[in-house]
DOPA-877251 format. One record per residue (C-alpha): residue number from 0; residue in three letters; x, y, z negated. Coordinates in pm, whole numbers, plus 50000, padded with zeros to 5 digits. Layout:
BEGIN
<num->NUM	residu->ala	u->X	v->Y	w->Z>
...
END
This chain:
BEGIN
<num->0	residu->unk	u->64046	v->01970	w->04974>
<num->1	residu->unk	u->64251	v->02182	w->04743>
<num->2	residu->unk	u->63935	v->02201	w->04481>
<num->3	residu->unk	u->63865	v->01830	w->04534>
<num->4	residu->unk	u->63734	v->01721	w->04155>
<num->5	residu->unk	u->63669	v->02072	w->04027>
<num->6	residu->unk	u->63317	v->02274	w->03947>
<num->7	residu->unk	u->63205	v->02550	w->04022>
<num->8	residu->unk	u->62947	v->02826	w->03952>
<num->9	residu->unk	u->62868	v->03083	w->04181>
<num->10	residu->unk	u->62607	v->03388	w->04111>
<num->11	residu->unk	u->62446	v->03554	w->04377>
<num->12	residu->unk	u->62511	v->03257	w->04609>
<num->13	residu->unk	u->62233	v->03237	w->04832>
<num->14	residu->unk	u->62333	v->03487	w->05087>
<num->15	residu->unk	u->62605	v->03700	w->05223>
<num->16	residu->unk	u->62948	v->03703	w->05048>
<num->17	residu->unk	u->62785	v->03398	w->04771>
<num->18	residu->unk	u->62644	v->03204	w->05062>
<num->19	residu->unk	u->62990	v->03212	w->05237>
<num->20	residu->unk	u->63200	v->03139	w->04904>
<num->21	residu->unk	u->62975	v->02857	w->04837>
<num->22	residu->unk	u->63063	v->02687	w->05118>
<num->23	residu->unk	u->63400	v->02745	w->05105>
<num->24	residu->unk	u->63452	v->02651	w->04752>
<num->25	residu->unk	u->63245	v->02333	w->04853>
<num->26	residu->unk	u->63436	v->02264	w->05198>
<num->27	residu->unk	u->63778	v->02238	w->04964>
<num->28	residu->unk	u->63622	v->01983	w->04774>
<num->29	residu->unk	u->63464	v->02181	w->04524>
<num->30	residu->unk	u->63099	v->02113	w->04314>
<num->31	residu->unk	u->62910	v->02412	w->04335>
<num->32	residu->unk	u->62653	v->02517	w->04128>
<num->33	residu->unk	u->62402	v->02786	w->04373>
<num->34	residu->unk	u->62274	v->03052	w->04113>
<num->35	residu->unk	u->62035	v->03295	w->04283>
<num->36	residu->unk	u->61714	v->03531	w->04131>
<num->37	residu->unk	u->61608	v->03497	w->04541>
<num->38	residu->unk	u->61483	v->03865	w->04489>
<num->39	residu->unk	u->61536	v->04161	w->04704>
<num->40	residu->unk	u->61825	v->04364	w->04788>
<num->41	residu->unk	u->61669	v->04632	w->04485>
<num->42	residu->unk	u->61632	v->04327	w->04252>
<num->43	residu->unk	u->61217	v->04296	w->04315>
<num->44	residu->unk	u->61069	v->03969	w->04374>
<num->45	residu->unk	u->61224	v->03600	w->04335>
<num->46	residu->unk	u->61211	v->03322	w->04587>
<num->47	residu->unk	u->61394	v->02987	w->04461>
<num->48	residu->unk	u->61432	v->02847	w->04860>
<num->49	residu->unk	u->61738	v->03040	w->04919>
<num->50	residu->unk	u->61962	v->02884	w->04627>
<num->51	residu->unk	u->61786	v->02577	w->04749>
<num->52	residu->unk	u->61916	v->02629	w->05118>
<num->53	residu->unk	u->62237	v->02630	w->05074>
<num->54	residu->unk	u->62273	v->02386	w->04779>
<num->55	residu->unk	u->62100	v->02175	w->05047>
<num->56	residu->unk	u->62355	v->02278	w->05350>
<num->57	residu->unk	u->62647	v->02148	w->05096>
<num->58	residu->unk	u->62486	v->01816	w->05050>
<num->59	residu->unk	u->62387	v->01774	w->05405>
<num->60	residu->unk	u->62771	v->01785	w->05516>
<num->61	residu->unk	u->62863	v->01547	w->05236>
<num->62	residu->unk	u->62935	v->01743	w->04912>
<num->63	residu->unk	u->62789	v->01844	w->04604>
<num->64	residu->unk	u->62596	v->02126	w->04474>
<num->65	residu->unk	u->62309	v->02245	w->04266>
<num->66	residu->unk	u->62057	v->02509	w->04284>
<num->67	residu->unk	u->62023	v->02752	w->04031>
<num->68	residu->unk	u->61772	v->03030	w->03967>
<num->69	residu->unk	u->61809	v->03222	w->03689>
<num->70	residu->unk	u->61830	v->03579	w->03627>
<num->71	residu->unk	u->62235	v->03686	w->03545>
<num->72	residu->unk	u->62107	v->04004	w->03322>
<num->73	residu->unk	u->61977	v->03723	w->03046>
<num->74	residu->unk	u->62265	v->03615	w->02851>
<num->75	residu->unk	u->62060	v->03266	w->02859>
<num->76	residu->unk	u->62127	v->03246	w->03211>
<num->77	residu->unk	u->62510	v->03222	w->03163>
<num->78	residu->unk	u->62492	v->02956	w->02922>
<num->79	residu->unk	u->62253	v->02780	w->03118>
<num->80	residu->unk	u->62474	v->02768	w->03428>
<num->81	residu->unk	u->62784	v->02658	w->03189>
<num->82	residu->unk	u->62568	v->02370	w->03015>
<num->83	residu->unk	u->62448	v->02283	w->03369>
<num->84	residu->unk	u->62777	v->02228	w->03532>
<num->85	residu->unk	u->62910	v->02025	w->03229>
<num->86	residu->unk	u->62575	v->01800	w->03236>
<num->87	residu->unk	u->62550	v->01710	w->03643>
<num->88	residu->unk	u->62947	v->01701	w->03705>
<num->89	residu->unk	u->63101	v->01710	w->03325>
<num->90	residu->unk	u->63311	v->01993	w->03347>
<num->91	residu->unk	u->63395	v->02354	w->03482>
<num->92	residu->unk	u->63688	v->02538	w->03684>
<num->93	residu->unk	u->63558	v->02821	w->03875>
<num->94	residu->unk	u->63299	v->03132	w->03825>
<num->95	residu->unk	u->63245	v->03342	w->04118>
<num->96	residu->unk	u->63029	v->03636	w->03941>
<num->97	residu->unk	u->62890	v->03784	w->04291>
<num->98	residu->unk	u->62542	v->03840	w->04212>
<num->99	residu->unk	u->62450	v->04222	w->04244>
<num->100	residu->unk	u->62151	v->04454	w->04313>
<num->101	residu->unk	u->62126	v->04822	w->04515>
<num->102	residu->unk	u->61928	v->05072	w->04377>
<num->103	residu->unk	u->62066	v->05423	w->04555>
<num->104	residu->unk	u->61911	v->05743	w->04477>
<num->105	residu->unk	u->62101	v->06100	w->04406>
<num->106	residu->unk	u->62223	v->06168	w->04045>
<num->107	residu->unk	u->61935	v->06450	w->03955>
<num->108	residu->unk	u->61675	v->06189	w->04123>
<num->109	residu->unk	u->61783	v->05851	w->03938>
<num->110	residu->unk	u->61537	v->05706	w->03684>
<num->111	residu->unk	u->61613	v->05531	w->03376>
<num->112	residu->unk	u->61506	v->05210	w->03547>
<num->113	residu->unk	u->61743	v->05211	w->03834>
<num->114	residu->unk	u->62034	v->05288	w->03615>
<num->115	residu->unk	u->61933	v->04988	w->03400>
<num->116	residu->unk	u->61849	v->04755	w->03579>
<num->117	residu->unk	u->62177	v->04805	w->03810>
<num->118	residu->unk	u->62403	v->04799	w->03484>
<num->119	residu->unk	u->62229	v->04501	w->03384>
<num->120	residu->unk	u->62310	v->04254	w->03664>
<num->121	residu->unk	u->62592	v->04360	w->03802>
<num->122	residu->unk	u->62801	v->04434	w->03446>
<num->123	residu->unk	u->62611	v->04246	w->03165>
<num->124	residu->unk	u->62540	v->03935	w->03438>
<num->125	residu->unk	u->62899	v->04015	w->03487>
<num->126	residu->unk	u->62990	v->03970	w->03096>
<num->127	residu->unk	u->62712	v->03684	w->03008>
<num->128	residu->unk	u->62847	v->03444	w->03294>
<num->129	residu->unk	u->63213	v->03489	w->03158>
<num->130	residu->unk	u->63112	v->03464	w->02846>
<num->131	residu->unk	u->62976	v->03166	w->02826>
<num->132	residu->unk	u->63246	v->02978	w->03089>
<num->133	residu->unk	u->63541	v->03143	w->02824>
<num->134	residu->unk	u->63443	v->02887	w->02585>
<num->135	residu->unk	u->63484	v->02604	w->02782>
<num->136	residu->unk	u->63820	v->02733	w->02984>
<num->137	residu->unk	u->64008	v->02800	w->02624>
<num->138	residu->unk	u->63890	v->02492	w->02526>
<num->139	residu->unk	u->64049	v->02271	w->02846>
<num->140	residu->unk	u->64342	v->02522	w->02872>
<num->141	residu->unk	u->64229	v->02618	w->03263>
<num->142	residu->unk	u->63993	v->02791	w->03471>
<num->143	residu->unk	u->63995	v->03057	w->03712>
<num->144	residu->unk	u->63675	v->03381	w->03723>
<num->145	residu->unk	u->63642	v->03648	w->04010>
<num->146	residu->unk	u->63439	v->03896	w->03955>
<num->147	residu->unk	u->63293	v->04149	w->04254>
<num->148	residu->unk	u->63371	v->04530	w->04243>
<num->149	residu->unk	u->63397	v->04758	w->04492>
<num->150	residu->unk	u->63539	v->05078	w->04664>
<num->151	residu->unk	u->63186	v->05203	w->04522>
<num->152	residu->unk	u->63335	v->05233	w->04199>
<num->153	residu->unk	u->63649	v->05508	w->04315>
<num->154	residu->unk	u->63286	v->05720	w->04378>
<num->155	residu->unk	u->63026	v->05698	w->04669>
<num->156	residu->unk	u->62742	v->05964	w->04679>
<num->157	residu->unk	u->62384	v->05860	w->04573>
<num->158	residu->unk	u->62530	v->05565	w->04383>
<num->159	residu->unk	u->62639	v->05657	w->04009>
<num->160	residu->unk	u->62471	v->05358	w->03883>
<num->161	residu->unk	u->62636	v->05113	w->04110>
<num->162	residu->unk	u->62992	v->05289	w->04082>
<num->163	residu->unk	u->62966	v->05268	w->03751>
<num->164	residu->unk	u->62861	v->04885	w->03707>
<num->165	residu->unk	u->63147	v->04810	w->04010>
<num->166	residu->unk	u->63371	v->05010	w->03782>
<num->167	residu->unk	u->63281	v->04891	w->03458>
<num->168	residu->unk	u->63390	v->04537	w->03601>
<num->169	residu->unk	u->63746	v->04602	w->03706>
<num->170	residu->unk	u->63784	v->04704	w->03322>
<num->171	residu->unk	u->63643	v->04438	w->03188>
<num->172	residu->unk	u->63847	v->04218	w->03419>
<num->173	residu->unk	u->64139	v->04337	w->03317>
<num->174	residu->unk	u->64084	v->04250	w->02933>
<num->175	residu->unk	u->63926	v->03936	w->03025>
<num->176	residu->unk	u->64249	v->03802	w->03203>
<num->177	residu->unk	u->64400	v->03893	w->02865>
<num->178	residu->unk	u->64174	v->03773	w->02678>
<num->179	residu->unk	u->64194	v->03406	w->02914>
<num->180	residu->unk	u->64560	v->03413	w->03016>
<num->181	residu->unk	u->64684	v->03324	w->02653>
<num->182	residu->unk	u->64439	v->03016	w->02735>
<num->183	residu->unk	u->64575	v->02942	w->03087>
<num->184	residu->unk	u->64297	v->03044	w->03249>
<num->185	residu->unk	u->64286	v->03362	w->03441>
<num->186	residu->unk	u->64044	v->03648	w->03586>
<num->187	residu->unk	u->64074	v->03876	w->03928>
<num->188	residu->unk	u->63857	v->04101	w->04054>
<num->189	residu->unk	u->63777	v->04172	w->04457>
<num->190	residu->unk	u->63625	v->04489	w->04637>
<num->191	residu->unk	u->63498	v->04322	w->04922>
<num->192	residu->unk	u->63423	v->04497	w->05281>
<num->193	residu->unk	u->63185	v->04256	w->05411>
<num->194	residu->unk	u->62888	v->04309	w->05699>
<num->195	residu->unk	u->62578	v->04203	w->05460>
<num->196	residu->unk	u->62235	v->04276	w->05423>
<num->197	residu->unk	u->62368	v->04554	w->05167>
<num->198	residu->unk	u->62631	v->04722	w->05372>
<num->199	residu->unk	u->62387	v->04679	w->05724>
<num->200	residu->unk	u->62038	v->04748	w->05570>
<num->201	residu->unk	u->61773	v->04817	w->05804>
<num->202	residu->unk	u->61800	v->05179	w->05665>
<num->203	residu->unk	u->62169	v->05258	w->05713>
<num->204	residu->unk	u->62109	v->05150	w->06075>
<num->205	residu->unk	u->61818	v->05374	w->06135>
<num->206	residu->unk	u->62042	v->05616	w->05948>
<num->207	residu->unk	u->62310	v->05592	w->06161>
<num->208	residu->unk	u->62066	v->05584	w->06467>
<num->209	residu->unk	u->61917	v->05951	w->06405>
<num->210	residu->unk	u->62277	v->06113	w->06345>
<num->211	residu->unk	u->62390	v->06001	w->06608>
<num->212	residu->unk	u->62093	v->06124	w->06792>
<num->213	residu->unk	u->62137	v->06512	w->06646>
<num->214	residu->unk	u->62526	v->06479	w->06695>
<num->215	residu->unk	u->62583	v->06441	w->06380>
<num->216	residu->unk	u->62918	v->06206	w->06224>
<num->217	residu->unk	u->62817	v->05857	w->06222>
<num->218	residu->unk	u->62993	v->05547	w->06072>
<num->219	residu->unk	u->63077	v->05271	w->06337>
<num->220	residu->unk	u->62892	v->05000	w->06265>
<num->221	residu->unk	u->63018	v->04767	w->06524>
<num->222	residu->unk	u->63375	v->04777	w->06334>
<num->223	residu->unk	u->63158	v->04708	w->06043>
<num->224	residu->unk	u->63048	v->04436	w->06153>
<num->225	residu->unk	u->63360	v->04258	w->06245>
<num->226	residu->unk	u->63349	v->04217	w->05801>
<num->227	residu->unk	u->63228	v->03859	w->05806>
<num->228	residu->unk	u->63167	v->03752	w->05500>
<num->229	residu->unk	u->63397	v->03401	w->05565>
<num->230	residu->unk	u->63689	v->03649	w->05569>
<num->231	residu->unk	u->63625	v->03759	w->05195>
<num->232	residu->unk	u->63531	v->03398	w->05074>
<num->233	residu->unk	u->63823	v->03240	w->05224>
<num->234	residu->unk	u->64044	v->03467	w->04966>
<num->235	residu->unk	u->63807	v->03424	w->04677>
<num->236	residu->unk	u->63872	v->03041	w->04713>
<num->237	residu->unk	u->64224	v->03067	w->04747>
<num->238	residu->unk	u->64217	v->03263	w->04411>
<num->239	residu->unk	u->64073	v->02993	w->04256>
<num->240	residu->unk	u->64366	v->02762	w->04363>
<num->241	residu->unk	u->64633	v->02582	w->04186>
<num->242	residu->unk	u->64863	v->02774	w->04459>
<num->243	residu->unk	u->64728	v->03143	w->04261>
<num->244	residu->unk	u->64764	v->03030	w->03918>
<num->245	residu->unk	u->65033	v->03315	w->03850>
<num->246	residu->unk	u->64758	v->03558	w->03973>
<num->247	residu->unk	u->64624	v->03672	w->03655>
<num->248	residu->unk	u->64420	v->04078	w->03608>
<num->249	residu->unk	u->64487	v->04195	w->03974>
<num->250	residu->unk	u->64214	v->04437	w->04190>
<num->251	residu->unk	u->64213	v->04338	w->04569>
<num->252	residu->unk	u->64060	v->04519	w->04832>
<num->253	residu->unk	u->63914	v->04253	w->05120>
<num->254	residu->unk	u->63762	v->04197	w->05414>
<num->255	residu->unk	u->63766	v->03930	w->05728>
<num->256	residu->unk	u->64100	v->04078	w->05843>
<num->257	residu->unk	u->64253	v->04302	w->05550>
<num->258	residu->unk	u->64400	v->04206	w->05174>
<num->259	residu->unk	u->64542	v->04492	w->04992>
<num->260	residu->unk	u->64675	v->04496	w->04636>
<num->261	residu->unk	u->64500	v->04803	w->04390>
<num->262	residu->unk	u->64738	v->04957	w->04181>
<num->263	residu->unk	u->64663	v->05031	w->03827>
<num->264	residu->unk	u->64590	v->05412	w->03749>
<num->265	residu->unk	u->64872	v->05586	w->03634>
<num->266	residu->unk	u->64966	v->05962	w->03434>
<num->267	residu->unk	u->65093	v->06154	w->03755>
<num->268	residu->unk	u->65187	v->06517	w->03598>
<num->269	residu->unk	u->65231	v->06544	w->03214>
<num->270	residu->unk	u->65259	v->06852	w->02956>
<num->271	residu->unk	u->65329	v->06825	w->02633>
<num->272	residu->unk	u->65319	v->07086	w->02317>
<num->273	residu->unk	u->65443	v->07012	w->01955>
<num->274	residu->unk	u->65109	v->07149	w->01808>
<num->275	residu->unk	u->64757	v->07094	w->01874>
<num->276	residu->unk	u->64670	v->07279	w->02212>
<num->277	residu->unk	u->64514	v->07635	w->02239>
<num->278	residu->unk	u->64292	v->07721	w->02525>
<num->279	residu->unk	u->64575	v->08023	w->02548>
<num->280	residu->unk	u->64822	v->07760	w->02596>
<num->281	residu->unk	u->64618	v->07546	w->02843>
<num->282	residu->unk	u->64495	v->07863	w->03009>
<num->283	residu->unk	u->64846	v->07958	w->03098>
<num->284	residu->unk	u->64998	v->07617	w->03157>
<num->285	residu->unk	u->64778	v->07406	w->03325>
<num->286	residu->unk	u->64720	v->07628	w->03641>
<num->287	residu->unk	u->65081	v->07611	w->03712>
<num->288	residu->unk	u->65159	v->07223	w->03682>
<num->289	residu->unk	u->64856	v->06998	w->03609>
<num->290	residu->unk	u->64604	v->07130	w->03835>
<num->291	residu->unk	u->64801	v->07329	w->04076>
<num->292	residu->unk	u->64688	v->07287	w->04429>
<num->293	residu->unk	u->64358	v->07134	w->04330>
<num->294	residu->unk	u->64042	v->07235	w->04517>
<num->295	residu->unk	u->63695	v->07104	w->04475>
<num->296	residu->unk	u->63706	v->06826	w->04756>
<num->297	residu->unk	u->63289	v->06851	w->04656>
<num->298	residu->unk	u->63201	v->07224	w->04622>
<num->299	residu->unk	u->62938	v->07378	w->04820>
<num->300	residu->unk	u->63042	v->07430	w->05183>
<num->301	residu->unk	u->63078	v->07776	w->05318>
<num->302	residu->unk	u->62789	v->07937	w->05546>
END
């Protein structure tokens, strides 16, 4: 019961990773407030029963907890979720921002649409959740955010528009636990490894299936799916502990059985001139410290 008396808000909550946090958060006491579209794994559809579910599955084993279905992308949404947690349980502590959408295709093949609407709920849901919950954590002096990024984001082929969101939120986590610390609140981000219907899609399986079948690589999936989900929610709740209150703008890597710490980037070779750079200068310099020994890890492969 180490949340017992606190709120919180989790988006994306009605399956995988935000099913599992939800109960967590709710078996250490916690009021939880179920925000999920219900739509697809691209973002299509909407189907309120399973926010519903497992607001339900809370209250059957004796706690507390909403459903909500609104759309993260809407700025209303975040505001709506704040204003509901203050109105049913008259105050806020925690926002899990886990809600996210797949929509993989190959740089030269990706439409205006799928980079949108990607951006739009995983970074803007990202910023219009936190935005509204700021307000009310620099007001009461406390309150702890996690936001969900991902390996993705150090660069995955066919998925620009989801490395970039992923991406896009370990910056913005790292100002917003600036931005909150000076309030006593504070704001990590996770890159969770996690079997879900995102990472073990009907697809990747039947993927997996037919390299296998010509000999070609293949990842395992059965160490894949050793990634519960309970693993990564068990961490995400003990972030949101009084026992991680000095945890403030940190990048963790997760899954059921690993935690590891991301560093921040870092200059690793420098040169420096007293005047503006020539591309003589550059031309003759840079080939023999900054990018010696580099080779196109991605160049066309040899015949």
């Amino acid at each position: 019961m180490r949340l017992e008396g606190r709120v919180a808000i989790v988006t994306g909550g009605a399956r995988g990773i935000g099913r599992a946090e939800c109960l967590a958060l709710a078996h250490e006491g916690a009021s939880v407030i179920v925000n999920d579209f219900g739509g697809g794994a691209d973002g299509s559809g909407g189907d309120k029963e399973p926010a519903a579910e497992v607001a339900d599955e809370i209250t059957r084993a004796g706690g507390k907890a909403l459903p909500h279905f609104g759309d993260v992308s809407q700025m209303s949404t975040g505001e709506e979720l704040v204003q509901l947690a203050l109105d049913q349980f008259g105050r806020l502590d925690v926002l899990v921002n886990n809600a996210g959408i797949l929509r993989d295709r190959m740089l030269h093949n990706m439409s205006e649409a799928e980079w949108d609407d990607v951006i739009a709920v995983h970074l803007k849901g990202t910023f219009s959740c936190t935005r509204a919950a700021a307000t009310v954590f620099r007001d009461q002096r406390s309150g702890a955010v996690v936001n969900t990024g991902s390996e993705s984001g150090l660069g995955n082929m066919g998925q620009a528009n989801y490395a970039a969101g992923k991406e896009g939120i370990v910056g913005f986590t790292r100002t917003a636990a600036r931005d909150l610390g000076r309030y006593g609140a504070r704001c990590n981000v996770i890159r969770p490894r996690a079997a879900t219907r995102l990472t073990l899609s009907d697809e990747l399986k039947e993927a997996t299936a037919r390299a296998r079948k010509s000999g070609q690589p293949a990842p395992d999936l059965s160490y894949i799916e050793k990634w519960v989900p309970e693993g990564v929610a068990s961490f995400v709740t003990w972030l949101c502990t009084d026992a991680a209150s000095h945890v403030n703008g940190q990048d963790f890597i997760i899954s059921a059985q690993e935690v590891s710490l991301m560093s921040l980037p870092k200059p690793v070779t420098t040169i420096y001139s007293d005047d503006p750079w020539s591309i003589d200068q550059l031309d003759s310099l840079l080939p023999k410290s900054i990018t010696r020994g580099m080779k196109n890890a991605f160049a066309p492969k040899e015949k």
